[in-house]
N, C-alpha and C positions, 0 to 999 in steps of 0.2 A: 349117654347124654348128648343132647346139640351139641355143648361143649368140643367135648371130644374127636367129634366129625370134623369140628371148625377148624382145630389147627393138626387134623391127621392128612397126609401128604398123599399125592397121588388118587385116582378114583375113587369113591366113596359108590359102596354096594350098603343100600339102608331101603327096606322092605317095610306100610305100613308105620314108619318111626312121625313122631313128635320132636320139629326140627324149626318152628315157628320162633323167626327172630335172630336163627345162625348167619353168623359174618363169614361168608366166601368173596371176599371182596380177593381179584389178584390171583383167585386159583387156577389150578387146571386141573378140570375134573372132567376133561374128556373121557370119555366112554360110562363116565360115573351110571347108577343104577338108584334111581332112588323115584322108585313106585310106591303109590299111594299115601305118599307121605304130605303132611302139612308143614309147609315151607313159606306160611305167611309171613310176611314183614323180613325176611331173608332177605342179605342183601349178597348181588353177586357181581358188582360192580364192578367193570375189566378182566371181568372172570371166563374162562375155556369151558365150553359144556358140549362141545362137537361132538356128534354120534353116542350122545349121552339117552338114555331111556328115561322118562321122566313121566310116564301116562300115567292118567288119572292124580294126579297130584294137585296141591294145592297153593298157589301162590300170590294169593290174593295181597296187593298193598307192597308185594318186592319190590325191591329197586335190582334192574339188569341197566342198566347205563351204560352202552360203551362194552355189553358181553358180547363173547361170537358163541352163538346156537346152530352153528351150520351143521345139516342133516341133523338134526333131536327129535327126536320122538315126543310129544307133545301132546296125543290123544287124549281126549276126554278133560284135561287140565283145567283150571279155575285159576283165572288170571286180574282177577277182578280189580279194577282200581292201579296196574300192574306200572312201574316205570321204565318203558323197555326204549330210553331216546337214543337215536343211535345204536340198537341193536344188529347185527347179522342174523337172519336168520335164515338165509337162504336154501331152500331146499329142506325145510322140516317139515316134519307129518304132524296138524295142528289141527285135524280132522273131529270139531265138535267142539275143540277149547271154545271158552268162554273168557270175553277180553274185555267186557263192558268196561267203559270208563277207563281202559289203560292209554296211556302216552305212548303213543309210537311213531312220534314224529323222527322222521329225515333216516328210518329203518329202512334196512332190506329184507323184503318178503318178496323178493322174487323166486318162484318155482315152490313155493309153501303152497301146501294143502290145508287149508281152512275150510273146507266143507263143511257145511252144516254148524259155523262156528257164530258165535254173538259180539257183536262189536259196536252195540247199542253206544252211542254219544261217545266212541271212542275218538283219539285225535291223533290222526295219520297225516299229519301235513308234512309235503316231499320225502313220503317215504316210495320207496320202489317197490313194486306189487307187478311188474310185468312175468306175466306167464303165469300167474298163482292160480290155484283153483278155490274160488268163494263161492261153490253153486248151494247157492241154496241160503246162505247168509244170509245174517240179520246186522246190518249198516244204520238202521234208523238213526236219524241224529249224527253220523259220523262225520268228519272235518277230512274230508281226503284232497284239500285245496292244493295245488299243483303235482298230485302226485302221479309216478309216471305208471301208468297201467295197461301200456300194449298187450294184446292180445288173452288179459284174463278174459276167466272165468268167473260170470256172476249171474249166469243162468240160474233161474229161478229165487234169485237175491231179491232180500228187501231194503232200496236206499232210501227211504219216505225221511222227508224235509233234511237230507243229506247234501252236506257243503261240497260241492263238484267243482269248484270254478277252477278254468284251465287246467284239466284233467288231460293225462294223453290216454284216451283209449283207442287208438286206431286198432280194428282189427280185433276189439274187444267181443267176447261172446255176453250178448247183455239182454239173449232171447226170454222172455216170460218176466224181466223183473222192473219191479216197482220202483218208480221214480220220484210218487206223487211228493210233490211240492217240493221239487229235489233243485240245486240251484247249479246249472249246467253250463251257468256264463263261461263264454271264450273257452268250451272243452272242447278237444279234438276227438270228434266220434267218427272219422275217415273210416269208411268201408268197414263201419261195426256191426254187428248185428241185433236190431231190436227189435224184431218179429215177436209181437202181440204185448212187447212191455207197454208200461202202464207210465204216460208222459204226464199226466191229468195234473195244472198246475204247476211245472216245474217249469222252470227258466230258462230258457237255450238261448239269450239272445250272444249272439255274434259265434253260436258254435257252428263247429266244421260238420255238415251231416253228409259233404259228401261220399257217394258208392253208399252208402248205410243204407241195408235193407232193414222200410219200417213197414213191414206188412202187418196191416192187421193192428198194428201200435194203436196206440190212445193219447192222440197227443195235447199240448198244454191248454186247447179248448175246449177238452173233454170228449171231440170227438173220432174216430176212427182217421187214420191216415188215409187219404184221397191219392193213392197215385198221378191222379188229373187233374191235382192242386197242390201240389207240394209243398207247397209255402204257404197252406191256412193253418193258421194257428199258432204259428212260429210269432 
């Protein structure tokens, strides 16, 4: 039973269990093992889950508040709706989670692997994201307002009408992805790269484009980036 896991001590090994609604509030279940399990409405609030294994799992509606998830394995995971403010996550494998709609303001996702991960209208305000990999993400609608994001990866990302303002991405890889109606006020895109992303619409007034190669970009008039005009369209 949930029960049982809730107040058993030390890592918890649960394969496939029905665990929707268990109190890990305070624990330490480092290294814990709990694959494919439904872990909705679970709270784990000040909770250890470092180098814990946790794929394919389900966690839609938890509260992590204040958890550290450093190095966790995270793949395939359903986070939907998730309350993760103030989490650690730095350096976990989140490759394909799904995070629509979770809280992850003022978190660390730095060196996290979200690949291919969904963070549709999620809200990331000052969380740390430098160095993560998002290639290929889906940001639509996401709130990443002052968050610092040196030198990720969001190659081939989608951020369409995504809150950017005062974003640090210097140095950011931001080649192939989608901005359209993205709001890029006062972000720092120092020497990023946005070869052939897609600017159409989006906002950049007062941001840093210095060194940023925009070859081939689309920028917020719709049209191609003019290296013999740099400042049309801005």
């Amino acid at each position: 039973m949930a029960s049982d896991l809730s107040t058993q001590t030390g890592p918890i090994n649960a394969k496939g269990r029905n665990l929707a609604g268990s109190n890990f509030k305070g624990r330490d279940l480092t290294k814990s093992i709990l694959v494919d399990c439904d872990l909705s409405y679970a709270i784990f609030r000040d909770a250890t889950l470092s180098k814990a294994d946790l794929t394919n799992s389900t966690f839609n509606d938890a509260i992590f508040q204040d958890a550290t998830l450093i190095d966790v394995c995270l793949k395939n995971t359903h986070l939907i709706g998730a309350y993760m403010w103030r989490v650690n996550l730095q350096g976990s494998n989140m490759e394909n989670a799904n995070l629509e709609r979770a809280y992850l303001e003022n978190s660390n996702l730095q060196l996290v692997n979200l690949k291919g991960g969904i963070l549709r209208d999620a809200k990331l305000k000052a969380a740390k994201l430098g160095n993560a990999i998002l290639q290929g993400a889906n940001l639509d609608g996401a709130d990443l307002t002052n968050c610092q994001m040196q030198t990720i990866n969001l190659r081939d990302a989608s951020l369409k009408k995504a809150e950017l303002m005062n974003v640090d991405l210097k140095g950011a890889k931001l080649n192939d992805a989608d901005f359209y109606q993205a709001n890029l006020e006062g972000a720092c895109l120092k020497n990023a790269h946005l070869e052939r992303a897609n600017l159409a619409k989006a906002t950049l007034r007062n941001a840093d484009l210095s060194g940023a190669n925009l070859s081939e970009a689309i920028m917020p008039d719709g049209l191609e980036f003019d290296p013999h005009n740099p400042l049309r369209g801005l």
